[in-house]
Every structure is written in structure tokens, then in C-alpha cells.
N, C-alpha and C positions, 0 to 999 in steps of 0.2 A: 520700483526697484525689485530684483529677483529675492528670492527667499538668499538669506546666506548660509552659506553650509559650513563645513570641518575640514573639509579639504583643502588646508593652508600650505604655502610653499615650508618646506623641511629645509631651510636655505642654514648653515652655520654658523650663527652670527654673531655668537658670545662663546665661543671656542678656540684657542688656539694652546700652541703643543707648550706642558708644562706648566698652565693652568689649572692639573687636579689637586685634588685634597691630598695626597699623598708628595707633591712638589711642597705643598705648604708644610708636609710634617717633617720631609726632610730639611725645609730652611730653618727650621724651628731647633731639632736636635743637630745641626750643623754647628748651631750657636749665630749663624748671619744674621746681621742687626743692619737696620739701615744707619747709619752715622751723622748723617746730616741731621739739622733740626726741623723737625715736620713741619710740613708746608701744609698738608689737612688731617685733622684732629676729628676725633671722635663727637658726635653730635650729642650736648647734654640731657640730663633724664628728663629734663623736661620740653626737650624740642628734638624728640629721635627722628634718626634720618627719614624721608618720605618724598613722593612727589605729585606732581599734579599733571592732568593730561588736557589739552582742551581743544576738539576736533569741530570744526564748523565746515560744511560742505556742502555742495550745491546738485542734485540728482534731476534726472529725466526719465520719466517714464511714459511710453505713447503719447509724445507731447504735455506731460505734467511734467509740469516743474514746481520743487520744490527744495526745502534747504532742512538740514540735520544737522543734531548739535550730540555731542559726545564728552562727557567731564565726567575724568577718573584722579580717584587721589588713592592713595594708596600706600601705607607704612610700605619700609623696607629694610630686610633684614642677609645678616651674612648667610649664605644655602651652607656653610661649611660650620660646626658648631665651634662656640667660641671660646671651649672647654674641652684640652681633652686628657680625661683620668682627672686628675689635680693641677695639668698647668694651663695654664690662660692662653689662646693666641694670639700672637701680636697681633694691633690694630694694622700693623702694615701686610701680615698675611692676609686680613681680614681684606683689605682696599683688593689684592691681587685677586682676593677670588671674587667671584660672584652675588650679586646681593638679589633678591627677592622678594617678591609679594604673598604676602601669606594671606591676603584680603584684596578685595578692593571695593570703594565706593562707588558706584557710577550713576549719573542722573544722564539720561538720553529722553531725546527730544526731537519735535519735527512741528516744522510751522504747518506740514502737509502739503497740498501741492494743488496746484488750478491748472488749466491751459488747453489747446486744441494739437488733436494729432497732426502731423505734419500733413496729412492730405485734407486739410480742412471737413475731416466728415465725422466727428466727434468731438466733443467739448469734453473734457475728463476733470473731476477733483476728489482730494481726499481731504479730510479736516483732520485738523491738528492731532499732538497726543505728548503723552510723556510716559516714560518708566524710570523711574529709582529703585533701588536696593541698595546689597553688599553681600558679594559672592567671593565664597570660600575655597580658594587656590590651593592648601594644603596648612604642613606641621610642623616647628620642627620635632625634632628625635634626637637621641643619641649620637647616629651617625651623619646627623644632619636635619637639612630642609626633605620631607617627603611630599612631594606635589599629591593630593588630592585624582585617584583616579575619576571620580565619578563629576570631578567640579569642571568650568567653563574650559580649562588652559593653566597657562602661568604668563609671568609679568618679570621678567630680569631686568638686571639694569648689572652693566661693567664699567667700573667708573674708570680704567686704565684704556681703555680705546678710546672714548667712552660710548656708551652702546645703550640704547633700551628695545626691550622684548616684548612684545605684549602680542604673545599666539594665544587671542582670547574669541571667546563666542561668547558678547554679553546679551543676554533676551534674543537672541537671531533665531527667532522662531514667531508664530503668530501672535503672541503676548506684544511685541514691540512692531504691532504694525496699527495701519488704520484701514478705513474698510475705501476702496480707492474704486470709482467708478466713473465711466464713459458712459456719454448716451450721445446716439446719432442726433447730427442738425436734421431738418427736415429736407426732405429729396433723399434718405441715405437710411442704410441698417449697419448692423453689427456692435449694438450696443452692448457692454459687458463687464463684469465687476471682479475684482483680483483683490490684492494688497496692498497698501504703501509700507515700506519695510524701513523702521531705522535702528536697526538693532547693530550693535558695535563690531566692527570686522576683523578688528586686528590692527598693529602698527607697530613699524620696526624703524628704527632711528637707528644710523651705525653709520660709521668711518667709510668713505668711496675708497673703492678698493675692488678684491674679488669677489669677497661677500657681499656687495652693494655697489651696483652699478647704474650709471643712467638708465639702462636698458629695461634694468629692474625695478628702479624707480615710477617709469611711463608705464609699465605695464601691470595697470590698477585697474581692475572692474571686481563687479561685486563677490565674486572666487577669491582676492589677493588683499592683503592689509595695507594699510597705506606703508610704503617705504619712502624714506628722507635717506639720503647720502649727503652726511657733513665732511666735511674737512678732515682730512684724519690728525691723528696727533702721533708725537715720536714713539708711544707705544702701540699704536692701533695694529702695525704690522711688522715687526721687529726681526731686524734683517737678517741678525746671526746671534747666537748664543748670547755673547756679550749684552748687547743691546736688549735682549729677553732676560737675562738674570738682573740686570738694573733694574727694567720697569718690576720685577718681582720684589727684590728685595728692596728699592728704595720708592716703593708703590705711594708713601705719602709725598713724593717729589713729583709724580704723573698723572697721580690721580685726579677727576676734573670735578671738582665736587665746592662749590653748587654747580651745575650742568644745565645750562637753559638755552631756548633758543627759540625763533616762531620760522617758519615756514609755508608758503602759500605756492599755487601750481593751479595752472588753468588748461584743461585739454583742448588739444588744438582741432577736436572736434566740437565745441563747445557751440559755434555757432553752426552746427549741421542740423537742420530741422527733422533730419531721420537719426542720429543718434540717439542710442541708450547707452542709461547711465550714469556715470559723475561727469559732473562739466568743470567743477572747481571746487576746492577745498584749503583750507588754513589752519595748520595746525599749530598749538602752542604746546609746550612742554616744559617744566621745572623738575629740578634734582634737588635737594638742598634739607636744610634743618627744619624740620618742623614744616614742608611743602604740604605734607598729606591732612594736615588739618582743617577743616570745613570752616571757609571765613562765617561775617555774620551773615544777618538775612538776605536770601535774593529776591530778585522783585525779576516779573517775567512779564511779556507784552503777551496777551489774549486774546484781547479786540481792539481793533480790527484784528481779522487774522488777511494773509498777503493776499491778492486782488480781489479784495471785499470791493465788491462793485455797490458807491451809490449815485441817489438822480433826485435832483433839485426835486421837490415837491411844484402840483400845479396852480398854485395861487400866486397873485400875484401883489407885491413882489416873490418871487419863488424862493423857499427856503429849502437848508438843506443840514441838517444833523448827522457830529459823528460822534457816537459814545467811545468814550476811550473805557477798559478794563487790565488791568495789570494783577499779576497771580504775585502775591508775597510770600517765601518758604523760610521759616515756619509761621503759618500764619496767625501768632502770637498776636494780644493785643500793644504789647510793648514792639515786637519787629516793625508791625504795622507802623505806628506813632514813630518810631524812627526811620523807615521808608517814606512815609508822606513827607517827614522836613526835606529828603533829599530829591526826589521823582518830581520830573515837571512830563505834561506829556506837550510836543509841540506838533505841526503837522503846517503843507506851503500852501499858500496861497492860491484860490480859483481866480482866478485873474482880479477885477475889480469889485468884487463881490465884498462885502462888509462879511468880518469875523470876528464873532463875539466869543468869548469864553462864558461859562454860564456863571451867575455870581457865586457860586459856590467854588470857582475853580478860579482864582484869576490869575493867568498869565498861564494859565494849564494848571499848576498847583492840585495837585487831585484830593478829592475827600475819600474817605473810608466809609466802607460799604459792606459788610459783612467781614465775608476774608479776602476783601479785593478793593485796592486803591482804583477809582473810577471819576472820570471827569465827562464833561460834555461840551460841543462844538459846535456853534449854529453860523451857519453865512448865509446872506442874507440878499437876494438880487443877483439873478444870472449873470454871467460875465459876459461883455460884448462882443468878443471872438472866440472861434472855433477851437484854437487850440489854447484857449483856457481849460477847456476841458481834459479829460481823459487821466493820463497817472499820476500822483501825487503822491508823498512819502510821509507817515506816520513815526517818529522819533518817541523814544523813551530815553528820559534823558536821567541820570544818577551823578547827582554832583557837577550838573554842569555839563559833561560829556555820554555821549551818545550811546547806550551800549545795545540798543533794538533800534532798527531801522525799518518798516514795514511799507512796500508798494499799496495801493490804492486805489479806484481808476470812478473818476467823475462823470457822470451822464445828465445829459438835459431831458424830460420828456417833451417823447418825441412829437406828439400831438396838441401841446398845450401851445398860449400864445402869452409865454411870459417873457419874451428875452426882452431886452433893453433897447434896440434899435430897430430899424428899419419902419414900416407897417405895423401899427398894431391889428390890423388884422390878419398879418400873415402870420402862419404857422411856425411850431418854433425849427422842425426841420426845413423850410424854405429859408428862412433867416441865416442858418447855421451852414446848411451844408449850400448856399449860394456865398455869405462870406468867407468861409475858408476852401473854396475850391475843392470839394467834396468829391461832388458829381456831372461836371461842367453848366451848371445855373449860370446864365450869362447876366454881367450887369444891370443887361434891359429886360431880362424877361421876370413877369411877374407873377404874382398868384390868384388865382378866379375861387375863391370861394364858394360861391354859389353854385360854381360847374360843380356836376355828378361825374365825371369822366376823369381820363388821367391827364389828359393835356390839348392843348389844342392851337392854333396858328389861324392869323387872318392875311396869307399871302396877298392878296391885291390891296391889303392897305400898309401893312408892314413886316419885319423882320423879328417881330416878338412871338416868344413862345409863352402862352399862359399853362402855366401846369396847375391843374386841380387834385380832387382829393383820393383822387385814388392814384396819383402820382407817385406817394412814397411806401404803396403796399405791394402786389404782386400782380405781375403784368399774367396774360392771360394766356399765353402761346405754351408749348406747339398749336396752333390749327391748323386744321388741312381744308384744302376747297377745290372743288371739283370743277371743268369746264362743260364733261357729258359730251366730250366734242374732242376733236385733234387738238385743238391743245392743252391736252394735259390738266392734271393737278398741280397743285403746289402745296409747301408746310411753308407756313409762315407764321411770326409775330414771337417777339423775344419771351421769358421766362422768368427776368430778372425778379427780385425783390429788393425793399427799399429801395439805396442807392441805386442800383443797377438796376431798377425799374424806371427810376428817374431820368438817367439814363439816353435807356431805350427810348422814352416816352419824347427824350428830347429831340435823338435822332432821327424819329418819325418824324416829329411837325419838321424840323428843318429841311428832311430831306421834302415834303410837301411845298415848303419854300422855294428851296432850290429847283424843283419841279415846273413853277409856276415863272421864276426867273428865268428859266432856260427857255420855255415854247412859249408862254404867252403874247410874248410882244409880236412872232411871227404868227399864232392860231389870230389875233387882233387884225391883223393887216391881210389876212386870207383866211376866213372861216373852215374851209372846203380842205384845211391841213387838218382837221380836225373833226372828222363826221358826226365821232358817237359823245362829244361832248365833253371828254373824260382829262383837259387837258393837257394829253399828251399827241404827239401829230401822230401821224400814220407812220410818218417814220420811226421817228421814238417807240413804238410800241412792238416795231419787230427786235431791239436791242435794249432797248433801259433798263439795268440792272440785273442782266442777265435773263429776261423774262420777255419771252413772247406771247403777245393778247391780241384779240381780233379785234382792228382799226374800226371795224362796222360796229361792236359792243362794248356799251363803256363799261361793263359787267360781265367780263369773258368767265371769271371763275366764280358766279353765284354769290358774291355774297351779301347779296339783297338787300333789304330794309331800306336804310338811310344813305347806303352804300351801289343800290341800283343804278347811279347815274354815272358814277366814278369809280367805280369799283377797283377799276386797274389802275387808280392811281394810288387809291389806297393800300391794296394790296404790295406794291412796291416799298411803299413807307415801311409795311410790314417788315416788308423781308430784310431790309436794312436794317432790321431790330436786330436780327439773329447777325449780323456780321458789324455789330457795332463797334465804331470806332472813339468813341467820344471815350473819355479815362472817368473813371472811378477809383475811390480808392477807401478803400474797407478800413486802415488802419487808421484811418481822419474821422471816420463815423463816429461821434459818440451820442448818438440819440440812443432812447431806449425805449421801445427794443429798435436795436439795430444792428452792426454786424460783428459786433467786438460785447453785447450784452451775453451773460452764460448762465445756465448754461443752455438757454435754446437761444443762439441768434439767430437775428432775422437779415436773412441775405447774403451774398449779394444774389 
């Protein structure tokens, strides 16, 4: 998220004509009384007016994603003083005018953020954070509320539209950021380190109208505070005089006090993989008696923090451990002891895997551990499909309901041979990425352990493709091979990794299949279609695949060894690597490493 600055819209949004202190000293010596009997009354000494603010939001930055949290509470007082000389102001001048933050508390926060830039060529994350205080808005005085030149802002609230203000800068500076860094996948540069910023922007709540418009609303990036447009009420915008001295003098008939309300909004660029930004945000708000006061202890989620990536251990049966950690404020031995009776931690199920709570924790139940509620999670035995794996959700739960949600993402390693089905000899990526249609693993094809190579095919006996163990690492291409003759060079031989090595590797045998099903039966029946051995006919070799080879060399472009006899049939298989048609799919990979591990993945 960008740095946030001062540069807040000057929009007018707790003002209108015949709201100053001087309207209220003429209603006063006029003698106008409101005559009706109040409808809202003065907050007692021991629950003075206040409110509470509670902002959750969802940002993007170079592909990190990540969520912020914003809770302000804050006494509130009339800006107009409540004395003047010797006589008292009505509580109903008091409603008409303006009320204010002389303080406020704020706890801001950030799970921090994971993710890959939209062109797949950096993995980025920032780790968590928090800031609290209580910063000082201004006084009163004599003639009033004095705002504080040197403090964040100020924090109004009109309870006659009803309206709140808050042109604040809380920590929007490097104190409320985290240290947020990219680094290239491999094949890629421009690695490089900035901030993750969650420091508080602002936010205006007010009546739709002029001052508050949809327009105005939408148009939220990290320059602007969040604005909400509510419903206006009969005094938000008062149509002629009449209507204006009512809401003044009978201000305890209009007044909206307690004043609440929640609010949520999702940008309809939210699923754009190049947006920066905010994708979404929820805001809550209270007005009321005694709002600003700080309930008891909170309990916060820690660990995991959001796409803590983990991977089955390789023993077998394969286990897999999740420490849960929860922050309690204040970390009191007594808040603690009443936290633990309420906090359970829960988290879903890897498909059929056994899950144990540890006996210190049961049912999640967390024990105390310094100044932090912690439990632990063992499951027990790989799950038998693919999409068992991958994301999973992390709950912190307070009285039964939910109040932390945290993603989480599941990986198998990728080399071991623990999964539950198939071959125990086969690997656990053959297993995986051939049951869940990964990387097109056909039913019949199997696994050659003992091959050193990536794959290989016995066209004259069958249709199987054996992939070996250099299958699911990195295929070997570009190469280039020379003829030293008219015809030409060529690049051939795919690039892929993991998956899309796999792939590639499959492409080739089959295309060698296909090769062997198309000429065979005729080079069989007439040797003399076929001179240099290589079987492809003489015809086939001026057209197959886009590649012309000399029908007299079954080794038109050199590439010897093993390869001297067929060369141009192999070479062919090659080049179908580079125009591979077979699907892969990166977001089904969860072996690790594989192409969804971070933050170096491997592949495609």
C-alpha cells in the first residue's frame, strides 16, 4: 500500500447555515425552548457520550495481498463550551452544535500480506504488525474546542444529520508499516523491498446528498478516507428556514443518538490481477453512552499468520503439525485465565487424514504459555486425492463464534513415497498429480524408478508412457543442433519445470508413439520407404512437423550418441515439447516444491 499522506478531500460535511456558536447564543437569549419532552437526554457521569470505530479492509500491493484492521474509540465532547459567563447551555443547543474528539484511542493492525505479482515473475510477502496509542486532537477553552495544531486531525460527530468526521492521519508514516519484499521466481529479475503500510486514512460517514455522493463514495484509494453515504434524516438537509429552526431548537426531537450502523463495499476491480489497492473493506461504527470505553481483554490470532504454507512430513505414515498462537491484550495473568475458558482454536479437515488435538488442548481448548494462549494440531496419514490438499482455514473462535478467520495452504512432499494409494513404489508427485489430473498422467501410464531419465515409451509393444525421475524436475531445452549441411539448424526441446516438465516429457513419448503408429505398418510392408532407419518414410521427412531431414540420415542434425540411429525422430518429439499441447495446471500443484510453494516456486 502507498505511503499515506495529508492531502485529504476539504469536502463540507458537518456544516450548514446557522449552525455557529453565535445561532446558539441567540436561541439562548431569545429565551426559545424546545417544548416537547426529550426524546435524547444528556449521557450520565458515569457513561459520557463516546464512540467506537472498527475498520477491516482488504489491500493489494504488486500482487500481495493482505488485510488491515483499524479500532478507534474516542470520548466526545460539545466544540461549543457549555458555560457561558454564568449561564448553562441548553443540552438541546448543545445536540444542534457539534460534538468532538479531544483524544482518541486506536489499535491498528495487519495480518501483512503473501502473494505473486500478476505477471507470475515475483513471489512478494510482508509479515504481520501492530500499533496502539492515544493521540491528542486538541482542548477545550473558554471559547470553546481548540483543535490541536501540531496533533494527527480531528474526529467530529453531528448528531442532527447525523454525520461523523474523522480527517485523521493515525501512524501514516513508517512506524505503521512492515518491511514488505518481492523476490524473483527463477528464469526472472527485478527483485525488491518497499513497505506494507496500515496506518489509518480517514473516514467520513454522512447523509447522501451533496456533500456525500455515490461518486464520492467509489472514489477510495490510498489519498481519500473511506466515505459511507447513509440515508439522510429530516434534518440532514433542511429545506427552508422553518424546517432549519426546528431541527435547531427542538435538536432533542432529531437528534440520532445512539447512532450505529456497519457497512461493507467490494471494488469492482477486486478480481483484476493488475489492480492496486483496496479490494474490500467493512466498516463498523457506534455513537452512544459510554461507546468509547475499552471492553475487557482481547485475544488476537498470531500463528498461523494468512498463507502459512505447510507439507506433510516424509515418514510414513506422513504427519503434519499446526501450532496455533493467540496474542491476549492485556497480557494479565487474570485476562489470560479468562481468555483460555472462552478461545477454542478450530481449523477443516485434509481430506481423510486423522486429526488429533494434542492432549493438552482438547477440542482445540488452548493452554497458556507465557503471554500467549497456544495449542497444537497433528494429522496423521496423507489424504488420498489431490484436492485434499492446498487451502484450509484457521478459526479463532471467542464464545463459540468466530471472530479470526485465517487461510492456510497444504502441501505433500513432493519426492517422498507416502501417499495412501496407488504403488508404493511410486512417488508421491506421480500419485498426486496423475489422480487429480495435474499434468495429463494417463491412467495407464506408469512410473520406472530405476530409469535415470525423464520418460520414456515402448511403441512396438504398447501405448504406455513410463516417466522417470527426472520427470518432475527441469526439462533441458533450448538446444540447438546443427546439420553443417542445407538443412539447417534447429532449437528444440521444451524448458518446462515440475508440472510442465511432466508435461513436455509426456508429449514427447506420445508424439514417438504416434510416429511409430502412423509409418510403421507401411516402412513393415516396404523397407526401401525407409532407408536411414529412423522410422519415418522418406516422405514423412520432407513434412513431419514442420521439419525437413535427409531421408538418406537418420541423424540429419548431429545429435549423436544414443541418438545416431534416429535422430530425426527424436528431434521431432523435441520440438513438440516447445509447442505443447497437453494442459497443466499450476493451481492443482501442491507438491512441494512445486508451483504454488513460496516463496521460490518451482515451475511451471
Amino acid at each position: 500500500m502507498a505511503e499515506v499522506g495529508n492531502d485529504w478531500p476539504r469536502r463540507a460535511m458537518a456544516c450548514w447555515p446557522g449552525s455557529s456558536l453565535l445561532t446558539f447564543f441567540l436561541l439562548v437569549l431569545s429565551g426559545l425552548r424546545a417544548q416537547a419532552q426529550e426524546s435524547v437526554k444528556p449521557c450520565s457521569a458515569d457513561k459520557s457520550l463516546g464512540g467506537k470505530i472498527e475498520i477491516t479492509s482488504e489491500w493489494i500491493e504488486n500482487g500481495c495481498r493482505g488485510s488491515i484492521r483499524a479500532v478507534l474509540r474516542f470520548p466526545l465532547i460539545p466544540r461549543t463550551p457549555q458555560v457561558i459567563g454564568k449561564t448553562a447551555i441548553p443540552w438541546t443547543a448543545q445536540l444542534a452544535s457539534t460534538f468532538t474528539a479531544p483524544e482518541v484511542n486506536y489499535e491498528l493492525s495487519t495480518s501483512g500480506c503473501s502473494g505473486m505479482t500478476a505477471n507470475n515473475e515475483e513471489t512478494c510477502h510482508a509479515p504481520g504488525g501492530g500499533k496502539s496509542g492515544k493521540a491528542i486532537l486538541g482542548k477545550m477553552g473558554p471559547l470553546g474546542f481548540s483543535t490541536d495544531p501540531h496533533g494527527p486531525g480531528s474526529l467530529t460527530f453531528n448528531p442532527l444529520r447525523p454525520e461523523i468526521s474523522a480527517l485523521l492521519a493515525l501512524q501514516a508514516n513508517r512506524d505503521a508499516s512492515t518491511p514488505l519484499e518481492c523476490v524473483a521466481v527463477p528464469g526472472h529479475s527485478g527483485s525488491g523491498k518497499s513497505r506494507w503500510q496500515f496506518g489509518f486514512m480517514g473516514l467520513s460517514i454522512g447523509p447522501l446528498g451533496p456533500s456525500c455522493t455515490p461518486a464520492t463514495a467509489e472514489a477510495l484509494d490510498y489519498k481519500n478516507p473511506f466515505v459511507i453515504c447513509i440515508p439522510p434524516s429530516d434534518c440532514s438537509y433542511p429545506t427552508d428556514e422553518t424546517s432549519r429552526l426546528e431541527c435547531i431548537v427542538h435538536s432533542d426531537r432529531h437528534a440520532i443518538i445512539p447512532f450505529s450502523g456497519e457497512s461493507s463495499w467490494t471494488s469492482p476491480r477486486a478480481s483484476d490481477p493488475y489492480h492496486q489497492g483496496i479490494r474490500s473493506y467493512t466498516v463498523h461504527w457506534e455513537i452512544c453512552c459510554g461507546c468509547d470505553e475499552k471492553p475487557g481483554p482481547q485475544v488476537h490470532l498470531v500463528d498461523p499468520e494468512p498463507q502459512k504454507q505447510y507439507t506433510f512430513e516424509s515418514n510414513n505414515p506422513g504427519t503434519l503439525e499446526v501450532k496455533f498462537k493467540a496474542e491476549v491484550t492485556p497480557a494479565t495473568p487474570d485476562s489470560l485465565q479468562k481468555m483460555q475458558d472462552k478461545v477454542l482454536f478450530k481449523m477443516g479437515t485434509i481430506g481423510n487424514a486423522k486429526m488429533e488435538w494434542d492432549p493438552a488442548n482438547p477440542g482445540g481448548k488452548p493452554a497458556i504459555e507465557g503471554d500467549f494462549l497456544t495449542a497444537k494440531l497433528k494429522f496423521t496419514g496423507l489424504p488420498v486425492k489431490n484436492d485434499d490438499f492446498g487451502e484450509k482455514k484457521v478459526e479463532l473462535l471467542v464464545d463459540g463464534t468466530t471472530m479470526e478467520t485465517v487461510p492456510v495452504k497444504i502441501f505433500f512432499p513432493k519426492l517422498a513415497f507416502n501417499h495412501p494409494g496407488g504403488k508404493s513404489t511410486d512417488p508421491n508427485w506421480f500419485y498426486y498429480w496423475q489422480e487429480g489430473n495435474v499434468c495429463g498422467i494417463a491412467p495407464t501410464d506408469i512410473y520406472d524408478g530405476p530409469h535415470g531419465g525423464w520418460g520414456y515409451s515402448k511403441p512396438s509393444l504398447d501405448s504406455i508412457v513410463r516417466l522417470c525421475v527426472l520427470g518432475p524436475m527441469a526439462n533441458s531445452g533450448p538446444e540447438g543442433y546443427n546439420s553443417r549441411n542445407a538443412y539447417g539448424s534447429l532449437t528444440v526441446t521444451g524448458v518446462g519445470k515440475g508440472i510442465k516438465c511432466v508435461a513436455e516429457t509426456l508429449e514427447h513419448e506420445r508424439h514417438h508413439i504416434l510416429i511409430y503408429q502412423t509409418y510403421h505398418q507401411a516402412i513393415a510392408g516396404d523397407p526401401k520407404l525407409d532407408v536411414d532407419g529412423d522410422e519415418i518414410t522418406a516422405q514423412g521427412e520432407g513434412t513431419l512437423d514442420g521439419i525437413k531431414s535427409d531421408p538418406a540420415n537418420g541423424d540429419t542434425f548431429n545429435m549423436g550418441g544414443n541418438y545416431s540411429s534416429y535422430g530425426d525422430n527424436e528431434v521431432r518429439c523435441r520440438e513438440v515439447e516447445r509447442k505443447l499441447t497437453i494442459k497443466y495446471f499450476p493451481e492443482k500443484d501442491w507438491a512441494n516444491p512445486g508451483c504454488q510453494t513460496l516463496p521460490e516456486p518451482y515451475g511451471p
